[in-house]
C-alpha positions as CSV (number, residue, x, y, z in Angstrom):
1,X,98.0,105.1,100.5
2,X,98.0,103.2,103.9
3,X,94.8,101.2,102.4
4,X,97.4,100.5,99.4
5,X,99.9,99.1,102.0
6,X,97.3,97.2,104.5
7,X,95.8,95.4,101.4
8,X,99.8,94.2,100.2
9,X,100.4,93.1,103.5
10,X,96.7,90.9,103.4
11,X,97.6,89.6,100.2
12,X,101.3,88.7,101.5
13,X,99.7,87.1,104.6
14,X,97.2,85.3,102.8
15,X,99.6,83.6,100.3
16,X,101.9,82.8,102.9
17,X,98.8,80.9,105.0
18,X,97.9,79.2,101.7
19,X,101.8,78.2,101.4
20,X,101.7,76.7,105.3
21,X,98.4,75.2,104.8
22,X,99.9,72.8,102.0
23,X,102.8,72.1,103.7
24,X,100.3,71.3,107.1
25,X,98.7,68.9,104.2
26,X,101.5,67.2,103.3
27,X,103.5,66.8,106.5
28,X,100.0,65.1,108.0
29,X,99.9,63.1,104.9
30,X,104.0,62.0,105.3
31,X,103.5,61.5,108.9
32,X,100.8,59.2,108.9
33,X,103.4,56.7,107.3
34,X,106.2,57.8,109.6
35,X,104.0,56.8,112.6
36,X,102.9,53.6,111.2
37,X,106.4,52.9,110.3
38,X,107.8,53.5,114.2
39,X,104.8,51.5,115.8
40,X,106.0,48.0,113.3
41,X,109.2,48.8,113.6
42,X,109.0,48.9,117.5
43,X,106.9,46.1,117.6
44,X,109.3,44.2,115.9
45,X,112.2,45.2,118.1
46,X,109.9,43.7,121.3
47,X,109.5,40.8,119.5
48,X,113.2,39.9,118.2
49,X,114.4,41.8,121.1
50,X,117.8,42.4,118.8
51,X,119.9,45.7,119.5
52,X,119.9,45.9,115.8
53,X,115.8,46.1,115.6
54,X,115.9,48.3,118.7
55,X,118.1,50.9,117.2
56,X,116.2,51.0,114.0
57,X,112.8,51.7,116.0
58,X,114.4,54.1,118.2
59,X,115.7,55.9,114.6
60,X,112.4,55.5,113.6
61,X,110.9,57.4,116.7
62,X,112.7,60.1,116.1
63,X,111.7,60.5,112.8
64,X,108.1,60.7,113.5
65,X,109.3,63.1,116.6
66,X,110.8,65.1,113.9
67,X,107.7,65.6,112.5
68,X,105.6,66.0,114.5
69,X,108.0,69.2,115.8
70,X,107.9,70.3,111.9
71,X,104.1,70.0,112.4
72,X,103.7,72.4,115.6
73,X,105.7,74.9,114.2
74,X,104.2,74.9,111.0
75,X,100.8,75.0,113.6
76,X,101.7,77.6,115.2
77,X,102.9,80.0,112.6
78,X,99.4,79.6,110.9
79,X,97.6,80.7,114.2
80,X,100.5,83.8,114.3
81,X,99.6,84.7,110.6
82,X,95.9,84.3,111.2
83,X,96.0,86.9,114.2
84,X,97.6,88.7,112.1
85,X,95.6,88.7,108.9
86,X,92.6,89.6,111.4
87,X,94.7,92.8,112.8
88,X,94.8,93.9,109.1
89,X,91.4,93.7,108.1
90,X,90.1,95.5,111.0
91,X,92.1,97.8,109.7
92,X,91.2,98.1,106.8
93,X,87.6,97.9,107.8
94,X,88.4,101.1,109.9
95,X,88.9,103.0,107.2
């Protein structure tokens, strides 16, 4: 019965890194863009030295700062799940 129960839990935990793994994909993928985006856009605001262009960089710095928090988290859930998943197979190699 606890095998039953340790094998649910690997298949949760598995599925759930799968899940995070994408969304690591795709957040690297949307970032990429994001940080491109904040480096022209702040160039441009040194260049026409215009409040307007230095708002819109600083917007756009906080974006890519956005994501790059969405990124560490996302980071460091997959390293918490992957301890995990590791705790569970020794278990169930124990057995």
């Amino acid at each position: 019965m606890a095998s039953a129960v340790v094998k649910w839990q690997l298949k949760k935990t598995s599925a759930r890194l799968r899940t995070l793994r994408d969304e690591l994909r795709v957040i690297d993928e949307q970032r990429m863009y994001v940080v491109d985006d904040a480096d022209d856009l702040e160039l441009r605001a040194v260049v026409s030295d215009s409040p307007m262009a230095r708002s819109e960089a600083h917007a756009a710095g906080g974006h890519a700062a956005a994501y790059a928090r969405a990124r560490g988290h996302i980071v460091d859930e997959i390293v918490r799940l992957e301890a995990r998943q590791d705790v569970l197979l020794d278990r169930l190699s124990a057995r």
